[in-house]
C-alpha positions in Angstrom: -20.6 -3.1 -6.2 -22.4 -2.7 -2.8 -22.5 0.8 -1.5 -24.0 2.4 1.5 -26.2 4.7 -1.6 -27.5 1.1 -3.5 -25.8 -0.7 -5.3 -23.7 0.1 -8.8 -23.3 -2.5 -11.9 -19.8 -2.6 -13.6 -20.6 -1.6 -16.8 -19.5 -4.1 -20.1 -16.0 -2.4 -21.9 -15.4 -5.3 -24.3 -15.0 -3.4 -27.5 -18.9 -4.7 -28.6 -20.0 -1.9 -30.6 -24.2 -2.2 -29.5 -23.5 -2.7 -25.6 -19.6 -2.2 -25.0 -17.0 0.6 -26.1 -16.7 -0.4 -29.7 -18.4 3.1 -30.7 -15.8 4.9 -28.2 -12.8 6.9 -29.4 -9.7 7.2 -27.6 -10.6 10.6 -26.6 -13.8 9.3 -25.2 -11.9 6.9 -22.3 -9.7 10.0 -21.9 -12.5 11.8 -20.8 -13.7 9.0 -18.5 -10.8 8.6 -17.1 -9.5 12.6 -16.7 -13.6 14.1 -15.9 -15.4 11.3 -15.2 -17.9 11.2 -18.1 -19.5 8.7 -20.2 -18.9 8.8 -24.4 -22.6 10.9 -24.5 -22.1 13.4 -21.6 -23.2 11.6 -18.5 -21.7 11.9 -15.8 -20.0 8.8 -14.1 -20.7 7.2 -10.3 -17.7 7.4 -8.5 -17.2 4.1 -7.8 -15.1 4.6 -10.6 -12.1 6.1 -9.3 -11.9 9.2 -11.6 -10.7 11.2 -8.8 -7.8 8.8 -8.9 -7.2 7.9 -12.8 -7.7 11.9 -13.6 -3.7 12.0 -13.0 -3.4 9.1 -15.1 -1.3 10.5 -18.1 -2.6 10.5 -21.8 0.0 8.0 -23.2 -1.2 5.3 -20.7 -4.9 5.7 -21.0 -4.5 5.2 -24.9 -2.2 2.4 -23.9 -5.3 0.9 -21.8 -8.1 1.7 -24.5 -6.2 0.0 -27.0 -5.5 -3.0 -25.0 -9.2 -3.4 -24.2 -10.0 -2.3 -28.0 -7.8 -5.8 -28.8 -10.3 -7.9 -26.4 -13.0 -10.0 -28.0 -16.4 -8.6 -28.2 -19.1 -9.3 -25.6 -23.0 -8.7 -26.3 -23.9 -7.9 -22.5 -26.7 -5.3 -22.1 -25.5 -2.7 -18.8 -28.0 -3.4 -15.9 -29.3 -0.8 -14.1 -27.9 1.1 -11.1 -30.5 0.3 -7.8 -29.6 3.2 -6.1 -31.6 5.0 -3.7 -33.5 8.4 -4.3 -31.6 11.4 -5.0 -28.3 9.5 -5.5 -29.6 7.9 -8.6 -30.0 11.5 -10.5 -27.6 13.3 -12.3 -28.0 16.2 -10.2 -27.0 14.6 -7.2 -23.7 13.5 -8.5 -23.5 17.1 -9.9 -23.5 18.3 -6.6 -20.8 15.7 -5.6 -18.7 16.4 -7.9 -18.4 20.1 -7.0 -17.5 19.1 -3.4 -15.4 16.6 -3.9 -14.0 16.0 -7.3 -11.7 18.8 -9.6 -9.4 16.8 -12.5 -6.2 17.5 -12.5 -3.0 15.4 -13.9 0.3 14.2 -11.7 2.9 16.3 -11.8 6.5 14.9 -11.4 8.5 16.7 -8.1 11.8 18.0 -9.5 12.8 17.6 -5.5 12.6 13.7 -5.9 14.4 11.1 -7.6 12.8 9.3 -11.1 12.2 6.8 -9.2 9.7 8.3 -6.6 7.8 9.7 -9.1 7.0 7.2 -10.6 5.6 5.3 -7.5 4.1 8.1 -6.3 2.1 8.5 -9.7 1.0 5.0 -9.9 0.3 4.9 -6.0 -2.1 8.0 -6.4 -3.4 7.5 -10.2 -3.3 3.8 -11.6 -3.0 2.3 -8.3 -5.7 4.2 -6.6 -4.7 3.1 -3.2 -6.7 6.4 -1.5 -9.7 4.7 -2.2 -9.7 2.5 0.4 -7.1 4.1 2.5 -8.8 7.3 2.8 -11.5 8.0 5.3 -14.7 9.4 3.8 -17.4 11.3 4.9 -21.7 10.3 5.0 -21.5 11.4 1.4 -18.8 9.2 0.4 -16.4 12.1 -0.4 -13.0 13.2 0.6 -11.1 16.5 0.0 -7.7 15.5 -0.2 -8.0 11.8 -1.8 -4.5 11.3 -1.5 -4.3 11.5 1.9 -3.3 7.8 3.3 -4.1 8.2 7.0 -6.5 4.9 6.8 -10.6 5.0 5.7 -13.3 2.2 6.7 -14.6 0.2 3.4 -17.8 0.2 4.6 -20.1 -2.8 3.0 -17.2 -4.5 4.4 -17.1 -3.5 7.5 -13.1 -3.1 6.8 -11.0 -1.0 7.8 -8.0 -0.2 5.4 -4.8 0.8 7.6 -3.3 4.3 7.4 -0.2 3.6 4.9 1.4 6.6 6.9 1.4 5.6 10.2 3.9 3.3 12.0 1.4 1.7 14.7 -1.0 0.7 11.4 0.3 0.0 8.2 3.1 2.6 7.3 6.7 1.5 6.2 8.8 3.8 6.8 11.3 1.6 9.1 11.3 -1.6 6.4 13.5 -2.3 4.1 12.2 -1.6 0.1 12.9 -5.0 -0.8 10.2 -6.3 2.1 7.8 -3.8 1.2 7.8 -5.1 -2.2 7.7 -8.4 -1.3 4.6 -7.8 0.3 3.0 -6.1 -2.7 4.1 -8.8 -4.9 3.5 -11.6 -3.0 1.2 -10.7 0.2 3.6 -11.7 2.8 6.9 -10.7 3.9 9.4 -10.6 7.1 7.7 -7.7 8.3 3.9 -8.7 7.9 1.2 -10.2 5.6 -2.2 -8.9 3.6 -5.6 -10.0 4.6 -8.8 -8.8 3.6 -9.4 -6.7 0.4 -5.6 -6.2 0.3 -5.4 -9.8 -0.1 -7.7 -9.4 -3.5 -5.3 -6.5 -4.6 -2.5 -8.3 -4.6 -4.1 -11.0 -6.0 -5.6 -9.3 -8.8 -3.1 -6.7 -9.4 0.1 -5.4 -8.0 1.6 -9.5 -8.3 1.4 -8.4 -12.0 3.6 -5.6 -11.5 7.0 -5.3 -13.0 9.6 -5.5 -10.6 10.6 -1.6 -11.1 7.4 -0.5 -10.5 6.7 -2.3 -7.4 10.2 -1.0 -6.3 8.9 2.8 -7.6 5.8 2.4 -5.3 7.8 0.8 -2.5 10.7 3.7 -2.3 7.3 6.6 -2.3 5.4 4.7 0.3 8.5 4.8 2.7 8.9 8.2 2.4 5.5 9.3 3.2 5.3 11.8 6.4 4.5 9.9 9.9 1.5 11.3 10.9 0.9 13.2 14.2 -0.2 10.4 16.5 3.2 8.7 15.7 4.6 11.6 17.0 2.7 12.4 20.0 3.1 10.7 23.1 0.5 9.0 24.6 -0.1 6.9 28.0 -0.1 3.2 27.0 -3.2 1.5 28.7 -2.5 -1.8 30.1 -5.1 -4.5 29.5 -6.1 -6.4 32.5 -5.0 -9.8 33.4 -8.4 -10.9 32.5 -8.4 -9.4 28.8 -4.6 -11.2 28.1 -5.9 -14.5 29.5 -8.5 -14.3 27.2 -6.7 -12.9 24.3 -4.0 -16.1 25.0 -6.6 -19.0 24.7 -7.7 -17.3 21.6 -4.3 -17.5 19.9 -3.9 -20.9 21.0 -6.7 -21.7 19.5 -6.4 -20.4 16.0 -2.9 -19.1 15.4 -0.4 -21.2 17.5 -0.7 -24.0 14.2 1.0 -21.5 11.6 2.6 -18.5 13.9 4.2 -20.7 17.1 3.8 -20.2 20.3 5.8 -16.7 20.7 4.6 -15.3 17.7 8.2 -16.5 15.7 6.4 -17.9 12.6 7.1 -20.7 10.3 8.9 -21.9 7.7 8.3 -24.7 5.6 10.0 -26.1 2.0 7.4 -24.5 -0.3 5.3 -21.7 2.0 5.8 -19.1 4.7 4.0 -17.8 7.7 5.6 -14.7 9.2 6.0 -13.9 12.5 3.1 -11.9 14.3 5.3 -10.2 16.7 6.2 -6.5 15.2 4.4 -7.6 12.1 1.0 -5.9 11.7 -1.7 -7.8 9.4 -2.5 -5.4 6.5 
């Protein structure tokens, strides 16, 4: 994994006893998960989302240890961080950590339904969706990572969309059932993943049961609009020059799927949805 400090290798959790997690106990990827620390001590780079899985509850992180317990073994030495000088010592994450990290466990909201709970825990543990949609400072750090008001990815010069904000990616005017159509599948009525949110849904949240999708879909409606929403502000209009230029673009390389006024396309076996109120994740 690229970072602005170096770069971080994944490290090898096949249940290999010489190079994996073979000679880990349960309560060893507890502690991983809940502090951050390695099965001798060390502590962890948080590229890792501890911050995140520290809420994950003890009953699913011995659920997870024993599913990748029941994986086959794989001799595969750990490379060697390249990280840059003093981000590569121990103190220096040391020092992090006290800023930016404190574990902690998610606690259900006797206010809220079953159902909210339960997205809201797998949207702020196993989910980790603050990671990216949480802006960070030089160090890499955020004091509230559960706050969704949109952070840049920087080695990918992306820029992950506040989930709480109407004019970016928040929800809060869709129906549940698009919003989890757009976890499960990447596209929807109401708009369409690109980027790493494209590789998320890919990788994970299409493998989602249906109630949990539903769970994560119900919390991310309800989260607060932020202040901007609110606020009214003086809409600048472009010139005639800028939407000229901004129209031969389109025509150029979204007309073919989208249509001419933005309606989209639908076709026997695929879908492209319509651009016009329907913001790109």
């Amino acid at each position: 994994m690229e970072t602005p400090f170096g770069t971080v290798f994944a490290s090898n959790i096949t249940p290999d006893a010489e190079t994996g997690i073979g000679g880990w106990s349960a309560a060893h990827f507890r502690r991983a998960l809940h502090e951050g620390r390695s099965r001798d001590g060390r502590l962890l780079y948080p590229v890792f989302p501890y911050s995140h899985t520290t809420r994950v509850t003890g009953a699913d992180a011995d659920a997870l240890f024993d599913y990748l317990r029941s994986l086959p073994p794989v001799n595969k030495p750990n490379r060697q961080h390249r990280l840059r000088w003093p981000y590569n010592t121990q103190a220096a994450l040391a020092v992090w950590r006290l800023l930016y990290f404190s574990p902690g466990q998610y606690v259900d909201d006797p206010a809220r339904t079953r159902e909210w709970n339960r997205g809201a825990y797998l949207v702020q543990g196993l989910g980790h969706c603050g990671a990216c949609h949480t802006a960070r400072n030089v160090l890499g750090g955020s004091r509230d990572v559960m706050n969704l008001s949109g952070g840049l990815i920087p080695m990918q010069n992306w820029y992950a969309p506040s989930l709480a904000s109407a004019g970016e990616a928040g929800v809060a005017d869709w129906p549940v059932e698009d919003i989890v159509r757009l976890l499960g599948a990447g596209t929807s009525p109401r708009g369409t993943v690109l980027g790493p949110m494209a590789e998320v849904v890919l990788h994970s949240t299409q493998y989602l049961e249906p109630g949990d999708l539903r769970a994560m879909a119900v919390y991310l409606k309800s989260l607060p609009p932020t202040s901007s929403d609110s606020d009214p502000r003086e809409v600048v209009r472009p010139s005639a020059t800028v939407v000229g230029r901004g129209a031969k673009l389109y025509e150029q390389h979204c007309v073919a799927c989208h249509g001419a006024q933005g309606q989209g396309f639908r076709a026997p076996t695929r879908r492209w949805p319509a651009t016009v109120r329907s913001p790109c994740r």
